[in-house]
C-alpha positions, -999 to 999 in steps of 0.1 A, spaced: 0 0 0 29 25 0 20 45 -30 39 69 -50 22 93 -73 45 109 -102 29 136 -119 35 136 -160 31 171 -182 42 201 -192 23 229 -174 31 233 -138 -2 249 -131 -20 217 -143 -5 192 -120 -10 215 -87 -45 219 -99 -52 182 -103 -31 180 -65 -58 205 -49 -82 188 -69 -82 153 -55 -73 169 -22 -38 155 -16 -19 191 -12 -5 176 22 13 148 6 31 166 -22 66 171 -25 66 206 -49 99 217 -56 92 249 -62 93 253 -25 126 242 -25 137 265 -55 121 294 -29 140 284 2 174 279 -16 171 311 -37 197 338 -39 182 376 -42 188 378 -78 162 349 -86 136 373 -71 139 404 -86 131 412 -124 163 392 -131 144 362 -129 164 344 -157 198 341 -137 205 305 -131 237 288 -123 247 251 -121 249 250 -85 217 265 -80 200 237 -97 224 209 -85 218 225 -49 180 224 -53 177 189 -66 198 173 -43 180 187 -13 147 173 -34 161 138 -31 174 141 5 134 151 11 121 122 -12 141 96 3 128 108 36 93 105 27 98 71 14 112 63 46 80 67 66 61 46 42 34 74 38 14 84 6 42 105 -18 25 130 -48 55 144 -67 62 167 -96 100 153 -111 99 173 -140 133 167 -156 141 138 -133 148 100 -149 116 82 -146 142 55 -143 155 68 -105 124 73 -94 113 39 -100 143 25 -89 137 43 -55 100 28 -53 115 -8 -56 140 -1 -25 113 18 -3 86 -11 -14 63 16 -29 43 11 -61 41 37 -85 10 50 -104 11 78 -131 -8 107 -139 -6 117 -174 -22 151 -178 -23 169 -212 -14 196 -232 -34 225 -237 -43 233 -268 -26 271 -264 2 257 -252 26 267 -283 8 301 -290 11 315 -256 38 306 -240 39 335 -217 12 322 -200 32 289 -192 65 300 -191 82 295 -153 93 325 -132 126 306 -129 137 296 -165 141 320 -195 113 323 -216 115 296 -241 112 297 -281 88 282 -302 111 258 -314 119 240 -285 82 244 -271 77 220 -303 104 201 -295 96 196 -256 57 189 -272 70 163 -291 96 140 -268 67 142 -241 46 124 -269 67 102 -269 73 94 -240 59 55 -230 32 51 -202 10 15 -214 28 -3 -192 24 20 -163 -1 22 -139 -20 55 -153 -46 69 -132 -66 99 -136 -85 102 -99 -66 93 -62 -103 73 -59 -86 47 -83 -56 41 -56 -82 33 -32 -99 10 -54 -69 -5 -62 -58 -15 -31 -84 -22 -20 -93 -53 -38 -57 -64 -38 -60 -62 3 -88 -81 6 -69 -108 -16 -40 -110 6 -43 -92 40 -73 -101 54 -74 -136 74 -106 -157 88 -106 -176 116 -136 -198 131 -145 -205 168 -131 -243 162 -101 -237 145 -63 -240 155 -50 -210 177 -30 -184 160 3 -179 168 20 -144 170 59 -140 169 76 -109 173 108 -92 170 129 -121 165 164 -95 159 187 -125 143 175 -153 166 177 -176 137 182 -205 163 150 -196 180 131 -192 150 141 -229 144 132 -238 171 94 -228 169 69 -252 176 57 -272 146 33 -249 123 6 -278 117 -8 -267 159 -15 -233 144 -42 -218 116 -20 -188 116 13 -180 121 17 -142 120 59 -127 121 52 -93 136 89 -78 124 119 -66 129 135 -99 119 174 -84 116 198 -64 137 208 -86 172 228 -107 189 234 -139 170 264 -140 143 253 -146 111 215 -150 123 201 -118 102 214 -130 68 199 -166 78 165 -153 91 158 -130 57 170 -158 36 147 -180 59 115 -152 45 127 -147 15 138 -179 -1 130 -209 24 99 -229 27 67 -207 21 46 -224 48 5 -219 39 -7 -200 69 27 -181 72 22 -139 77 59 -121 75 49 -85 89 75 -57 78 92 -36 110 111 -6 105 146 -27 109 139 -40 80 142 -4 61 180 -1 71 183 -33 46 161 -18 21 185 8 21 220 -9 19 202 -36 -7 196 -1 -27 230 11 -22 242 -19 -42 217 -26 -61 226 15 -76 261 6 -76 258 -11 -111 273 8 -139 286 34 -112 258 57 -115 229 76 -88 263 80 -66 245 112 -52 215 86 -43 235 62 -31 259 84 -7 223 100 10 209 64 11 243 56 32 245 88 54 209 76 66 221 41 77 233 43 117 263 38 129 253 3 147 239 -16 118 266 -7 97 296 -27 123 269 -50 122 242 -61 97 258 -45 69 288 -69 69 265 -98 66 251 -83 31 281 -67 18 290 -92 -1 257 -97 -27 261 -83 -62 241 -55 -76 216 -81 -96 210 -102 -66 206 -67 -45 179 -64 -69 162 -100 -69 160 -93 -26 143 -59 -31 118 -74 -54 111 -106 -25 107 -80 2 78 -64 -15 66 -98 -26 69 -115 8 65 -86 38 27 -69 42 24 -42 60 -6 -53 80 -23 -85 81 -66 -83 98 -78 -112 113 -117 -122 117 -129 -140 143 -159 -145 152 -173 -103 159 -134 -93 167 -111 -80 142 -76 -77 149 -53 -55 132 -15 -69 134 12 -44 128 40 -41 132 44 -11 160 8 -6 163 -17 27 153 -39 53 167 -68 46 150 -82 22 122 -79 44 94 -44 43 95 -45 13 73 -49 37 39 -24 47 11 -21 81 26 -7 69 63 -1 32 60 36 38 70 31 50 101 24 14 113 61 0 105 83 28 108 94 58 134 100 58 174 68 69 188 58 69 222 38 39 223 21 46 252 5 75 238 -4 54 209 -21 26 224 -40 48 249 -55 72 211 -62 38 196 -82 23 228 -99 57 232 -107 59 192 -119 21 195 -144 26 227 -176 -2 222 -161 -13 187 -149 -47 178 -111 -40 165 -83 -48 185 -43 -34 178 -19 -65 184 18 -55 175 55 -49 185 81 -25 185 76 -16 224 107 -35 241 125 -2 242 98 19 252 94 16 289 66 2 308 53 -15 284 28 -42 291 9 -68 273 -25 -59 279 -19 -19 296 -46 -6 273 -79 -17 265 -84 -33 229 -46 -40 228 -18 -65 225 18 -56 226 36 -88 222 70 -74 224 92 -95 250 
């Protein structure tokens, strides 16, 4: 369900109106607004056409530095690349586990007459020539086999139906218990030593299955989701640990033919000191192609949620928990997996928002988080240990 929007066109005005229009203003990354904070005085008098190299190499790599941190929470992303390759952008959705959807928006039919009236404040005014020139390589330009939308309402609907297909779980009164791991941290020789999954209906991995204490236990317990047995009945829950190996799978992964290095050096500032003495060396040694065959597991294998029915009780399993049921939409689905929250405060919003309703939060994450307890709030589980 993380969902990245790239807006496609040549008038500016046109893709902020279609943003306002489907009411997703708060989710857009404009980089105008960046041009605006990064601007010297020049760019704002009538001098407008004064441009240098490291203006626009300053501007865009602040945009990436913002867009990889958006994709790091997991929530709903709208953004305008303009001249960026469709290829990076793409490239980033496989790391962050986001699919991508396109809006395609046209070309006004006054376009080439008037190009005053679409000519930016921050580029010279532009010719007739190359406005035929820009018309033409934007027709040609290849979207049928994209996912092209025209209304956010076609997201919804989207996921919607593939949710139901693979996230939601049924349970009957008679039927074997469900069994809920959590936060296994390289424990590969616990994990193995599970109780046999024929007792259980359900198994549901609630996270977090890297970064700890055993040597060589992270690389065996992702190979172990990734590429061992898929067991019917088996859930594997992403946690946010499982981003820092997004990332260094992306790092590598980019590292083929030697290009995105300004990509791949933000990707690598963002990676804590701890995982790289640790976690990093077990991956280090995978080649760019098979970077790219994990990345493409993960977002086949790890959900993001998983609901079980049973009887009148639903049970939403996360991975560190939400406030309230909505959460588990395109537009905030990330906050579910990723960030250090105070959990306490979260448990207590989603008991309060849940008062004389049938849902229930069951999730992880809390170990660090101080006084936690299994059943402190009402309509909760925290099964951290």
């Amino acid at each position: 369900m993380k969902t990245l929007i790239i807006l496609k066109g040549l008038v500016k005005s046109e893709k902020k109106r279609w943003v306002e229009r489907e009411g997703l203003s708060d989710f857009f990354l404009d980089i105008d607004i960046i041009r605006k904070l990064y601007s010297n005085p020049e760019l704002i008098t009538p001098f407008k056409s004064i441009l240098t190299k490291s203006f626009g190499d300053t501007v865009y790599s602040e945009f990436m530095r913002i867009l990889i941190i958006k994709l790091s929470k997991g929530g709903l992303v709208v953004i305008d690349p303009e001249t960026e390759s469709l290829k990076t952008l793409e490239n980033l959705a496989l790391i962050f586990g986001y699919t991508v959807f396109y809006v395609v928006l046209g070309i006004p039919q006054d376009y080439m007459t008037k190009p005053k009236l679409y000519s930016l404040s921050y580029y010279p005014q532009k010719r007739k020539d190359e406005l035929k020139r820009e018309v033409v390589n934007f027709m040609n330009l290849e979207f049928t086999d994209k996912n092209t939308i025209t209304r956010y309402k076609e997201i919804e609907t989207y996921w919607e139906k593939k949710c139901k297909g693979e996230n939601y779980f049924k349970v009957g009164k008679k039927s074997k218990p469900v069994l809920h791991i959590s936060d296994i941290h390289s424990n590969y020789s616990m994990y193995k030593n599970l109780p046999s999954p024929d007792r259980y209906s359900l198994r549901i991995f609630h996270g977090d299955y890297i970064d700890g204490p055993e040597e060589g236990g992270s690389r065996k317990m992702i190979d172990e989701v990734l590429w061992g047995e898929q067991i019917p009945g088996t859930i594997w829950i992403e946690g946010n640990h499982e981003l820092r190996l997004r990332k260094q799978l992306g790092i590598i992964m980019l590292s083929a033919g030697g290009k995105n290095k300004e990509v791949r050096d933000l990707l690598k500032k963002s990676l804590p000191e701890d995982y790289m003495k640790t976690t990093f060396r077990e991956f280090s040694n995978i080649p760019p192609d098979q970077a790219k065959e994990y990345l493409i597991k993960l977002n086949e294998v790890l959900k993001l949620f998983a609901i079980i029915e049973t009887g009148k009780i639903v049970y939403i399993c996360t991975h560190s928990g939400l406030k309230y049921v909505e959460q588990i939409s395109p537009k905030f689905i990330g906050s579910v997996i990723y960030g250090n929250r105070d959990m306490n405060r979260v448990d207590k919003e989603f008991s309060i928002h849940t008062k004389n309703t049938n849902y229930w939060s069951v999730h992880a994450h809390c170990k660090y988080y101080g006084d936690w307890m299994t059943h402190k709030f009402r309509n909760v589980v925290n099964l951290d240990p």
